[in-house]
C-alpha angles and dihedrals in degrees: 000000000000101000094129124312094343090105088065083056097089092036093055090045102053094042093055097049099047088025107026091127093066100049097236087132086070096043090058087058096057091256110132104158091053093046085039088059094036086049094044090050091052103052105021081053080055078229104297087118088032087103099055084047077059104052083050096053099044090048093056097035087056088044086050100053096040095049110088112249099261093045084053100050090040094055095027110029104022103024093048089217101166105183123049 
């Protein structure tokens, strides 16, 4: 499961769905700047938009680990599609 970037697919996915608040998901992927603003929302909100982070995070965790692994480097890694 290592042909190019597929082997981040099940990372990605888990993190977002039990971290997505935080924005680790897109730091697995190699996108800073999206899990910097998803991180920044979180704590500089002090939470109180934490839960809609979530719901980000558990949506595209769940689209990353149902899409096949080509489907997923081509949109993800190769692709460098940072939001759903």
């Amino acid at each position: 499961m290592s042909n190019g970037g597929a082997d981040k697919k099940v990372a990605a996915g888990i993190c977002g769905i039990l971290l997505g608040a935080l924005g680790i998901h897109k730091f697995v992927l190699g996108y800073q700047t999206e899990g910097l603003i998803m991180l920044l929302v979180s704590i500089l909100s002090c939470g109180l938009i934490a839960p809609v982070m979530s719901i980000i995070g558990l949506v595209e965790g769940i689209i990353y680990l149902t899409k096949s692994d080509d489907e997923f480097v081509a949109t993800y890694v190769s692709g460098k599609r940072g939001w759903f």
